[in-house]
mmCIF entry with sequence, helices, sheets and N, C-alpha, C, O atoms, coordinates in Angstrom:
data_MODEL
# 
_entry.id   MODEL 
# 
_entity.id                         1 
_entity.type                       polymer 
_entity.pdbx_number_of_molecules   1 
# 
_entity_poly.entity_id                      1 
_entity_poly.type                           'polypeptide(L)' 
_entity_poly.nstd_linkage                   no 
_entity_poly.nstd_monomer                   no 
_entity_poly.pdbx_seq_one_letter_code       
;(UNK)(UNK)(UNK)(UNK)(UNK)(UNK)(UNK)(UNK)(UNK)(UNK)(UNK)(UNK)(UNK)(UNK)(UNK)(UNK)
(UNK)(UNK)(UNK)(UNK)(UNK)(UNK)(UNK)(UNK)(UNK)(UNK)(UNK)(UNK)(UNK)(UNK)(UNK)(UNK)
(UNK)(UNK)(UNK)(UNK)(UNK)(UNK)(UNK)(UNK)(UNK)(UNK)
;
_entity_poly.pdbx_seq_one_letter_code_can   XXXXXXXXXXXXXXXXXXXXXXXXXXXXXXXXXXXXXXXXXX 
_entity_poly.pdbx_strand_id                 A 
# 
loop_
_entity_poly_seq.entity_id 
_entity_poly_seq.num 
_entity_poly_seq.mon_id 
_entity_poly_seq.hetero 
1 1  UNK n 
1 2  UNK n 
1 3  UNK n 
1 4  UNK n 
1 5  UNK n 
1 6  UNK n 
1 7  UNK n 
1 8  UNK n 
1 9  UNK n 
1 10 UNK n 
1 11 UNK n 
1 12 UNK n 
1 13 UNK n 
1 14 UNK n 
1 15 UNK n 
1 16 UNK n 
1 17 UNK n 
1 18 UNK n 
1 19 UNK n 
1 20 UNK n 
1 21 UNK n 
1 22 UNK n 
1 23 UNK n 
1 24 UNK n 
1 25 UNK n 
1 26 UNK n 
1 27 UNK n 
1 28 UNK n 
1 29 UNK n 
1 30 UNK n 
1 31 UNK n 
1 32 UNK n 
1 33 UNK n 
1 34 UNK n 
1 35 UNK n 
1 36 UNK n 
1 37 UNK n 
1 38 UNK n 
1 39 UNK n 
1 40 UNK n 
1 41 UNK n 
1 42 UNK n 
# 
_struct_asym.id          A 
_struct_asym.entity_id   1 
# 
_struct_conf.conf_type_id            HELX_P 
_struct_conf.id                      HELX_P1 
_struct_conf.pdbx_PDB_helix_id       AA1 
_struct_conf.beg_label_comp_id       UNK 
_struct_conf.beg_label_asym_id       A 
_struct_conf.beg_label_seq_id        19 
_struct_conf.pdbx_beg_PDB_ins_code   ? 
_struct_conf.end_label_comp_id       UNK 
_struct_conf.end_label_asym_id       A 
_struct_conf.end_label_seq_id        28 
_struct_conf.pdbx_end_PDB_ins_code   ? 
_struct_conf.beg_auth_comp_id        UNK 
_struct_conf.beg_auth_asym_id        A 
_struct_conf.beg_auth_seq_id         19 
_struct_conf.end_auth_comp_id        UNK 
_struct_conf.end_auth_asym_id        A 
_struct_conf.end_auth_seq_id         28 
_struct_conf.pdbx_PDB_helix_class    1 
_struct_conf.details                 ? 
_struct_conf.pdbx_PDB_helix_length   10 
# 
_struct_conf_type.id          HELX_P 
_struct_conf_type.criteria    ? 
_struct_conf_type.reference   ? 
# 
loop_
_atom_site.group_PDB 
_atom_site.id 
_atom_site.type_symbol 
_atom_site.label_atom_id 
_atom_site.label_alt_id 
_atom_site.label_comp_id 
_atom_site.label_asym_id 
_atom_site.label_entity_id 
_atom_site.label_seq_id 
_atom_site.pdbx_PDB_ins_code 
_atom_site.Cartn_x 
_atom_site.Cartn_y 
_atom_site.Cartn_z 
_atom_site.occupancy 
_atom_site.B_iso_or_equiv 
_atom_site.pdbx_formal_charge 
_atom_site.auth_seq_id 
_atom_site.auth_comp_id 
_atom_site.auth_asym_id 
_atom_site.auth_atom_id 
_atom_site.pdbx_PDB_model_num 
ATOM 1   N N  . UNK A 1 1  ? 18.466 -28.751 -77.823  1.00 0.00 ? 1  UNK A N  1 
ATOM 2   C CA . UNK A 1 1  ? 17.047 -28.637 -77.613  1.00 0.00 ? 1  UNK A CA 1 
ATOM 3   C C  . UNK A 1 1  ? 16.373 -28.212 -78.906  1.00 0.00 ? 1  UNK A C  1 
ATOM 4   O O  . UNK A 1 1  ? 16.914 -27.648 -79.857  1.00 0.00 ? 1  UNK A O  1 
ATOM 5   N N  . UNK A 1 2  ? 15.635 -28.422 -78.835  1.00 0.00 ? 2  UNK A N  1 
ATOM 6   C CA . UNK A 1 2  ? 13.926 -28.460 -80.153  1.00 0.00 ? 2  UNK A CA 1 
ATOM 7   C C  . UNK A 1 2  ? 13.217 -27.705 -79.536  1.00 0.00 ? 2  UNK A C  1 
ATOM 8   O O  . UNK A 1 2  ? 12.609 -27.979 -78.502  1.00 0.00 ? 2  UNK A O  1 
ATOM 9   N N  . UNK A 1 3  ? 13.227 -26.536 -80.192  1.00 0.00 ? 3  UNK A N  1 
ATOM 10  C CA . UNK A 1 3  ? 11.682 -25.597 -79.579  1.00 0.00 ? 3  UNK A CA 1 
ATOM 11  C C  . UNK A 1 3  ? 11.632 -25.723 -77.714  1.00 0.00 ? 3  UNK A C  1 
ATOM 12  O O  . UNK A 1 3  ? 10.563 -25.777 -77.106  1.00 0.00 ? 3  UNK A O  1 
ATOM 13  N N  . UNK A 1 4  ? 12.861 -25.749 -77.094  1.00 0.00 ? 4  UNK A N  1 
ATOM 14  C CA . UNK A 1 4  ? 12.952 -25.923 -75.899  1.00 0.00 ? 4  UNK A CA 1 
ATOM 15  C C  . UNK A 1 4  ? 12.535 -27.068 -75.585  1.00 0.00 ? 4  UNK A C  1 
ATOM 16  O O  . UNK A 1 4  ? 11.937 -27.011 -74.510  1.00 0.00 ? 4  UNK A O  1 
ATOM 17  N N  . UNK A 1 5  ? 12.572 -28.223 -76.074  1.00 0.00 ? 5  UNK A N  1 
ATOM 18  C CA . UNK A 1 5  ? 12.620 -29.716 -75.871  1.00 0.00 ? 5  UNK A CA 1 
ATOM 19  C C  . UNK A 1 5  ? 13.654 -30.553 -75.905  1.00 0.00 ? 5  UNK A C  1 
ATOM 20  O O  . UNK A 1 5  ? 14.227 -30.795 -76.967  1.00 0.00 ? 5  UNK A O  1 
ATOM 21  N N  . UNK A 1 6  ? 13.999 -31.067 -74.809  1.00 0.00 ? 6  UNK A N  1 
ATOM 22  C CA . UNK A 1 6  ? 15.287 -31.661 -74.809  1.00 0.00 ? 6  UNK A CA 1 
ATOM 23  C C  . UNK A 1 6  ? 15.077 -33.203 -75.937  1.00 0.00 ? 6  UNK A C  1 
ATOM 24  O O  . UNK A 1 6  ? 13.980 -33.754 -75.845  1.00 0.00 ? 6  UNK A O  1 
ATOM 25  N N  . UNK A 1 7  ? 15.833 -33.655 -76.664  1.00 0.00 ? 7  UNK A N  1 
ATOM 26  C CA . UNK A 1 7  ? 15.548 -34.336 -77.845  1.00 0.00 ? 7  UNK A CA 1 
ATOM 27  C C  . UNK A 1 7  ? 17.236 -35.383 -77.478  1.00 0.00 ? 7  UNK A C  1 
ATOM 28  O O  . UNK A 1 7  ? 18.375 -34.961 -77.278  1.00 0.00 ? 7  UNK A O  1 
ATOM 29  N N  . UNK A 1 8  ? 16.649 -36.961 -77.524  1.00 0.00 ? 8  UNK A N  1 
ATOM 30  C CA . UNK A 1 8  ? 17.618 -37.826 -77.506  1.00 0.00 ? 8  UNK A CA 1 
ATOM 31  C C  . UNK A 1 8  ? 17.665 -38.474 -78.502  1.00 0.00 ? 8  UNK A C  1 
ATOM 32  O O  . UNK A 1 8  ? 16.703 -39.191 -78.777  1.00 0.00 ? 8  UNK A O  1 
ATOM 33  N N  . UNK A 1 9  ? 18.896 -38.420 -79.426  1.00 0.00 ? 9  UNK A N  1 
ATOM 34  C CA . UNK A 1 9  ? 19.050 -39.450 -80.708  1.00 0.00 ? 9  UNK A CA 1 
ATOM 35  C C  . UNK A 1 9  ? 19.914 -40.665 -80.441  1.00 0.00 ? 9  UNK A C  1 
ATOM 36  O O  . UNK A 1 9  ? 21.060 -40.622 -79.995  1.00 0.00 ? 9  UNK A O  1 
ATOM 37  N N  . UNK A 1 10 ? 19.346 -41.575 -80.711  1.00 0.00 ? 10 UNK A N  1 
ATOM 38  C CA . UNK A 1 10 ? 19.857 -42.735 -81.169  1.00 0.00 ? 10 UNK A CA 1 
ATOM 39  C C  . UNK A 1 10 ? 20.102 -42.596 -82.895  1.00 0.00 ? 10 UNK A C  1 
ATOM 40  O O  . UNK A 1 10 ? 19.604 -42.089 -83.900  1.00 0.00 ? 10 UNK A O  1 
ATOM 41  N N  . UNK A 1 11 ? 21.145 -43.364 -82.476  1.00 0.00 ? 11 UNK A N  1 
ATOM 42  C CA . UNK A 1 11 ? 21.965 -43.508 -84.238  1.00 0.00 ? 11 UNK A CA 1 
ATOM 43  C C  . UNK A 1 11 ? 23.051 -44.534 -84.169  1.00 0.00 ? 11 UNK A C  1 
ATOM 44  O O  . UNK A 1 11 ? 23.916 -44.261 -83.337  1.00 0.00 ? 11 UNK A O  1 
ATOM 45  N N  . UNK A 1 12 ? 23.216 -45.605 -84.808  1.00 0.00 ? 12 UNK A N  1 
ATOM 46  C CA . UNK A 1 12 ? 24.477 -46.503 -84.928  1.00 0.00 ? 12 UNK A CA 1 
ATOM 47  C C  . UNK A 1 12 ? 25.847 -45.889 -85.963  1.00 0.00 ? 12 UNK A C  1 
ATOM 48  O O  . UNK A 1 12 ? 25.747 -44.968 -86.773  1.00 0.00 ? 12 UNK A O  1 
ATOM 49  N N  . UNK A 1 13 ? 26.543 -46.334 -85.794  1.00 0.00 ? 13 UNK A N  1 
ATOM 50  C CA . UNK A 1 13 ? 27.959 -46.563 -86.593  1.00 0.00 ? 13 UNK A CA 1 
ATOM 51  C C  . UNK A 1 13 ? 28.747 -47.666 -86.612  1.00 0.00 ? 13 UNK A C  1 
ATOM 52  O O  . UNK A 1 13 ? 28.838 -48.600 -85.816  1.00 0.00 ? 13 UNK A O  1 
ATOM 53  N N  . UNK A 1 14 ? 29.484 -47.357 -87.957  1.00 0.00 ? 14 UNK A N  1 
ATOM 54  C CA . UNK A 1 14 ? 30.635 -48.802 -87.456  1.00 0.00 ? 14 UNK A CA 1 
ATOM 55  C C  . UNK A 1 14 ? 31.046 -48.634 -86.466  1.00 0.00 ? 14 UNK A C  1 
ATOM 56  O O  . UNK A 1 14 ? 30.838 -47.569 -85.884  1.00 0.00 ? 14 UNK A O  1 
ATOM 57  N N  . UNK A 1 15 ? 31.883 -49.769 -85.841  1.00 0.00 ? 15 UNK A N  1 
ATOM 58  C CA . UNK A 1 15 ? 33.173 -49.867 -85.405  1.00 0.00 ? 15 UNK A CA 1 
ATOM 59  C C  . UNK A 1 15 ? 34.488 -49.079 -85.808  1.00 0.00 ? 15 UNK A C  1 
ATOM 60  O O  . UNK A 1 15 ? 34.900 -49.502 -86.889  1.00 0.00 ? 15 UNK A O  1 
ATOM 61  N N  . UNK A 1 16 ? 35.279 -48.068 -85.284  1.00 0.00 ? 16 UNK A N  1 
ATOM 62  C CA . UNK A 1 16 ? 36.515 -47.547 -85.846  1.00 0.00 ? 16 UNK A CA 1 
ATOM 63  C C  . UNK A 1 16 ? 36.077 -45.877 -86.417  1.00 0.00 ? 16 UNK A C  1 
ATOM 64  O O  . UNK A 1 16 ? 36.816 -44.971 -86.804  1.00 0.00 ? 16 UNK A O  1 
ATOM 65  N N  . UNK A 1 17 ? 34.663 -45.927 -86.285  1.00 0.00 ? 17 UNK A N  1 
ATOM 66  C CA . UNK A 1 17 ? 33.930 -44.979 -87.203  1.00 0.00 ? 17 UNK A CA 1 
ATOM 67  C C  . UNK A 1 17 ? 34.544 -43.200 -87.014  1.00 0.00 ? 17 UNK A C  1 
ATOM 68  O O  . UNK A 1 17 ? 34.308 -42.488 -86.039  1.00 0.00 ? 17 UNK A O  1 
ATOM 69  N N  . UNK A 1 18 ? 35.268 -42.850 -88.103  1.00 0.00 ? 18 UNK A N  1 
ATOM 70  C CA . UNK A 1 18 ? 35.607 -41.536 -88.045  1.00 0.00 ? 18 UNK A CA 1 
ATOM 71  C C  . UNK A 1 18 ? 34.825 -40.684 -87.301  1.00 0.00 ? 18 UNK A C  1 
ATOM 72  O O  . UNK A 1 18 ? 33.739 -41.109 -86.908  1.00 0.00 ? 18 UNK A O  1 
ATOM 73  N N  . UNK A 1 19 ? 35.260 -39.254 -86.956  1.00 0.00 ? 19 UNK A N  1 
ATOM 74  C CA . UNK A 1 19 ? 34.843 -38.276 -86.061  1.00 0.00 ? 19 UNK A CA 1 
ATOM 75  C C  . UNK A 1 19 ? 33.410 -38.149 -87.439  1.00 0.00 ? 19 UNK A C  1 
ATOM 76  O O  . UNK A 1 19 ? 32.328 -38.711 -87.270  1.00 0.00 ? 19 UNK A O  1 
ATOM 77  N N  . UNK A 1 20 ? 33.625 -37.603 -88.272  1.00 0.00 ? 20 UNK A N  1 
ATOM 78  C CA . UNK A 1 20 ? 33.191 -37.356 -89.439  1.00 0.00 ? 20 UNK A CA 1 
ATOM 79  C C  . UNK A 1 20 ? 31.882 -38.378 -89.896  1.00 0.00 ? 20 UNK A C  1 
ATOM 80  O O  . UNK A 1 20 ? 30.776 -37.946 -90.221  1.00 0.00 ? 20 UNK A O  1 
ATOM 81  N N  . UNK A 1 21 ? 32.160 -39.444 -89.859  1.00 0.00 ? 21 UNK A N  1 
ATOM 82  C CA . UNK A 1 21 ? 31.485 -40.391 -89.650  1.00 0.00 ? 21 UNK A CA 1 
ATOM 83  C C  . UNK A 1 21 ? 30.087 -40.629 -88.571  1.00 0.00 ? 21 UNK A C  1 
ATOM 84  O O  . UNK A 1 21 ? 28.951 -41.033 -88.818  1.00 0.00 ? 21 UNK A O  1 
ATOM 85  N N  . UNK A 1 22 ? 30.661 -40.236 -87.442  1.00 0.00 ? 22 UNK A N  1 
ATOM 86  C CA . UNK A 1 22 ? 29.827 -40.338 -86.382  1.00 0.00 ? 22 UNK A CA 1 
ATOM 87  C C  . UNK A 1 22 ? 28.997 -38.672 -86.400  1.00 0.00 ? 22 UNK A C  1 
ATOM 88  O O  . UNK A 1 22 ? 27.891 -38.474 -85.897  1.00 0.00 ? 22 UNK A O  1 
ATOM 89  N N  . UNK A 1 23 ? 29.614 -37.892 -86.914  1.00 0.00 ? 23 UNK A N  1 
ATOM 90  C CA . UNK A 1 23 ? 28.766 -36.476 -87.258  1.00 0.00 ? 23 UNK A CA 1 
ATOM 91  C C  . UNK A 1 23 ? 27.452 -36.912 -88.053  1.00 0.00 ? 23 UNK A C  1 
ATOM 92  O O  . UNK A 1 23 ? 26.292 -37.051 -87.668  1.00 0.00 ? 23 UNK A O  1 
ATOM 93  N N  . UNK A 1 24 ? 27.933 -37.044 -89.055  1.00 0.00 ? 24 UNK A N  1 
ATOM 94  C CA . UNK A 1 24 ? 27.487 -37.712 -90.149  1.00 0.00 ? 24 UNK A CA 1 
ATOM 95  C C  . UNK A 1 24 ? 25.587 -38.712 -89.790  1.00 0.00 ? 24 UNK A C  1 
ATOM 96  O O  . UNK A 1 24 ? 24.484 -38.510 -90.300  1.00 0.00 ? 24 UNK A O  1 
ATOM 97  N N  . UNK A 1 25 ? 25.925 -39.459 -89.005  1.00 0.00 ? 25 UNK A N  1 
ATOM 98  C CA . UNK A 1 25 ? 25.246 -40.285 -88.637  1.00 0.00 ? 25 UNK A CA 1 
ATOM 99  C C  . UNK A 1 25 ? 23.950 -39.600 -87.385  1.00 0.00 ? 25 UNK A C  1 
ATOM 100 O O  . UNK A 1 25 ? 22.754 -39.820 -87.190  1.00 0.00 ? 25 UNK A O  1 
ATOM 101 N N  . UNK A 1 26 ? 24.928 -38.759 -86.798  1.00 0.00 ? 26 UNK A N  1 
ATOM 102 C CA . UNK A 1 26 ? 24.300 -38.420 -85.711  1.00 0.00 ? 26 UNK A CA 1 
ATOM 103 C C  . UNK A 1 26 ? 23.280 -37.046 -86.430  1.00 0.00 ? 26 UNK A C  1 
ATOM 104 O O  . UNK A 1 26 ? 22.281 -36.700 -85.800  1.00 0.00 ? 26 UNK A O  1 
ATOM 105 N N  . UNK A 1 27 ? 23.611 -36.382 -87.680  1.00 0.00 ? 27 UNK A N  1 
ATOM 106 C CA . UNK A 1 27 ? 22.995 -34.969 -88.233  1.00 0.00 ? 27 UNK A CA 1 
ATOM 107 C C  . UNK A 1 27 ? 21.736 -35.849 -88.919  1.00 0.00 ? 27 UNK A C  1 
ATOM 108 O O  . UNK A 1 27 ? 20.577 -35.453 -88.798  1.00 0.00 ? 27 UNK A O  1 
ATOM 109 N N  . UNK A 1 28 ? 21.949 -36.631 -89.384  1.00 0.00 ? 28 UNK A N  1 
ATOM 110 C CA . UNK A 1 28 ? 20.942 -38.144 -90.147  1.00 0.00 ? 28 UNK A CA 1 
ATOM 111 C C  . UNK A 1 28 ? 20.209 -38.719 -89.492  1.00 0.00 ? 28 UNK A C  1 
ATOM 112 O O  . UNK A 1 28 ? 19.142 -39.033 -90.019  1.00 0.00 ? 28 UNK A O  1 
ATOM 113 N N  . UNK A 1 29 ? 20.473 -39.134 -87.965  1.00 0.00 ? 29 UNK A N  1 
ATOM 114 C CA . UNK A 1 29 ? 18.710 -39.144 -87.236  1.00 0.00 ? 29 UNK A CA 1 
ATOM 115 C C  . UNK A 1 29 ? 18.455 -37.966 -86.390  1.00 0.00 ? 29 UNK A C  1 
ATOM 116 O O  . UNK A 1 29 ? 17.982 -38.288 -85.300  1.00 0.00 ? 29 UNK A O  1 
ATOM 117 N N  . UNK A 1 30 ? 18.684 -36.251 -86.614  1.00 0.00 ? 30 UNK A N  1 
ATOM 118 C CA . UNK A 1 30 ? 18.464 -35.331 -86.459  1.00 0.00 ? 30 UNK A CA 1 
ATOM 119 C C  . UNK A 1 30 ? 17.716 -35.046 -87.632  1.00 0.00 ? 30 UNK A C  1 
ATOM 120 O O  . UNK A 1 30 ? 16.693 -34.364 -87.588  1.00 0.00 ? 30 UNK A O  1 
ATOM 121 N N  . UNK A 1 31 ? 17.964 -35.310 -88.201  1.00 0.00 ? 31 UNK A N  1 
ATOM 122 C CA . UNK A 1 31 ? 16.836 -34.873 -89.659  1.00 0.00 ? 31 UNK A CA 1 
ATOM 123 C C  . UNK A 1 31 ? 15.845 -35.749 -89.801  1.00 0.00 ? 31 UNK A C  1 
ATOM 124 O O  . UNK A 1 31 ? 14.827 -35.300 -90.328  1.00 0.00 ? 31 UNK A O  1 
ATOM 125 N N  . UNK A 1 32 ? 15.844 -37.140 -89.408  1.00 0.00 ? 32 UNK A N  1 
ATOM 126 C CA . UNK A 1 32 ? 14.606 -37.942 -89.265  1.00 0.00 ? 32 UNK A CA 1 
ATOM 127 C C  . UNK A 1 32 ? 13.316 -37.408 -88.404  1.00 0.00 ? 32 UNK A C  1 
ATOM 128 O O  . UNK A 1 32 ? 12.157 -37.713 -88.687  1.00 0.00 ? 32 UNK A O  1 
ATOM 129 N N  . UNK A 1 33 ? 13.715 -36.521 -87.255  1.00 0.00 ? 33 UNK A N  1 
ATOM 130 C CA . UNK A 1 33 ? 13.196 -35.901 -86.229  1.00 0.00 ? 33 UNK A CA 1 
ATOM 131 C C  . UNK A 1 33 ? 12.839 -34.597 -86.509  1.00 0.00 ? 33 UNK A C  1 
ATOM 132 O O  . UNK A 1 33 ? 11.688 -34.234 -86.265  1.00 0.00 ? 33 UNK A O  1 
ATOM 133 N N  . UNK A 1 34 ? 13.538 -33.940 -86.918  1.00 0.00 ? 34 UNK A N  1 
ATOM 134 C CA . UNK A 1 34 ? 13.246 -32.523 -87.234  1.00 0.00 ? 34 UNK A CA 1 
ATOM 135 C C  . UNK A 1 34 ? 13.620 -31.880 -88.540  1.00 0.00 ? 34 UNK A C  1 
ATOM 136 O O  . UNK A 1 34 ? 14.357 -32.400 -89.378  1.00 0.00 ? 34 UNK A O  1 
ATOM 137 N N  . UNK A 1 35 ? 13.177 -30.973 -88.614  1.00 0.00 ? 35 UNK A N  1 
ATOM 138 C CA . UNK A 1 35 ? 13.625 -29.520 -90.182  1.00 0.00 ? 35 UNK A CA 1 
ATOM 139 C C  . UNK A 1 35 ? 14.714 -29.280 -89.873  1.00 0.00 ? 35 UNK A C  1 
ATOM 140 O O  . UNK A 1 35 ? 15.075 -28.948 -88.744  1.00 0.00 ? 35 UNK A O  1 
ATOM 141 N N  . UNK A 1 36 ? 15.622 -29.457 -91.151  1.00 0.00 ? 36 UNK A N  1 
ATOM 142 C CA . UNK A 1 36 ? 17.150 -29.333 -90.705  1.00 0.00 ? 36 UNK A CA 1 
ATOM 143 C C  . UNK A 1 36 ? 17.190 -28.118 -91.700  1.00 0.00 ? 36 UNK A C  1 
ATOM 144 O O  . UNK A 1 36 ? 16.563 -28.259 -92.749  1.00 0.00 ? 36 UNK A O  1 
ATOM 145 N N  . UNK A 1 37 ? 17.806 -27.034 -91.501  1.00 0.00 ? 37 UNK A N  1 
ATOM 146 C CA . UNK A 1 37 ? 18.213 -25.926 -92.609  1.00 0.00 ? 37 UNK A CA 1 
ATOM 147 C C  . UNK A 1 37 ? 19.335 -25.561 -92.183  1.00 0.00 ? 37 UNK A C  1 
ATOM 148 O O  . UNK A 1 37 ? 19.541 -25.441 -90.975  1.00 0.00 ? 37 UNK A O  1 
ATOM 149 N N  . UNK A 1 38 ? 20.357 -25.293 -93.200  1.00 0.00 ? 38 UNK A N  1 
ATOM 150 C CA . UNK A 1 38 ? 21.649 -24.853 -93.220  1.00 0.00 ? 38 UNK A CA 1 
ATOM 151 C C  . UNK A 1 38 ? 22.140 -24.382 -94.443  1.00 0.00 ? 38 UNK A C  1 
ATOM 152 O O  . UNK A 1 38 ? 21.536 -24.532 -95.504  1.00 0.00 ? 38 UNK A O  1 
ATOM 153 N N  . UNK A 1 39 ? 23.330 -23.757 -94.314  1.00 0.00 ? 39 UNK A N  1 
ATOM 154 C CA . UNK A 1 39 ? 23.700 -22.805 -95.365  1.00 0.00 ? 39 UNK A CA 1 
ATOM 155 C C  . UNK A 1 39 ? 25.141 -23.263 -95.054  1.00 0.00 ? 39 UNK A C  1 
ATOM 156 O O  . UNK A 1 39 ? 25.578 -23.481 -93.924  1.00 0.00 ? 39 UNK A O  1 
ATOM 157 N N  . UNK A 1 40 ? 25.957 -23.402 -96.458  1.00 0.00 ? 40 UNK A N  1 
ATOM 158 C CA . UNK A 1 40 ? 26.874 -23.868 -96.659  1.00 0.00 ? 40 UNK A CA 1 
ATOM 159 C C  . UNK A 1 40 ? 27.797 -23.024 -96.544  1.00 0.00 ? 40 UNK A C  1 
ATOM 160 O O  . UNK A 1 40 ? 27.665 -22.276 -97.512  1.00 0.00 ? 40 UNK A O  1 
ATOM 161 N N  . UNK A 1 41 ? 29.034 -22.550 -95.671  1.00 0.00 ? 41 UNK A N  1 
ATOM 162 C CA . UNK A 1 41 ? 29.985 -21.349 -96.429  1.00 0.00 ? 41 UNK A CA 1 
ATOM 163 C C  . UNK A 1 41 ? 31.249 -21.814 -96.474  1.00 0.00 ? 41 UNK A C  1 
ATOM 164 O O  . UNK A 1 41 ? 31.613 -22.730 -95.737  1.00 0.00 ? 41 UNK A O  1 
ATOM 165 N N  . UNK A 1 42 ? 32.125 -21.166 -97.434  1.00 0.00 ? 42 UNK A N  1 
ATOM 166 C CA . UNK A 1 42 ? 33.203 -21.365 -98.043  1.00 0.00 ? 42 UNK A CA 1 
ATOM 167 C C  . UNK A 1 42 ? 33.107 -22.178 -99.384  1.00 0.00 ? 42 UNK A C  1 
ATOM 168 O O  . UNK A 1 42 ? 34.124 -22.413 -100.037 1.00 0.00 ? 42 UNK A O  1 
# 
């Protein structure tokens, strides 16, 4: 949820498409939609 809004992404991938891959894709039309902030650790 978004500010208590339930939020549906569409996003494509290949075929075969890694776990990583499909993260990937899916954090990428999450950021088309909204302010993404994160902090990197390790």
């Amino acid at each position: 949820m978004i500010d208590g809004t339930r939020t549906q992404l569409d996003f494509s991938a290949p075929p075969g498409a890694s776990q990583q891959e499909l993260d990937a894709a899916a954090f990428g039309a999450l950021a088309m939609i909204a302010e993404v902030n994160y902090v990197r650790i390790g």
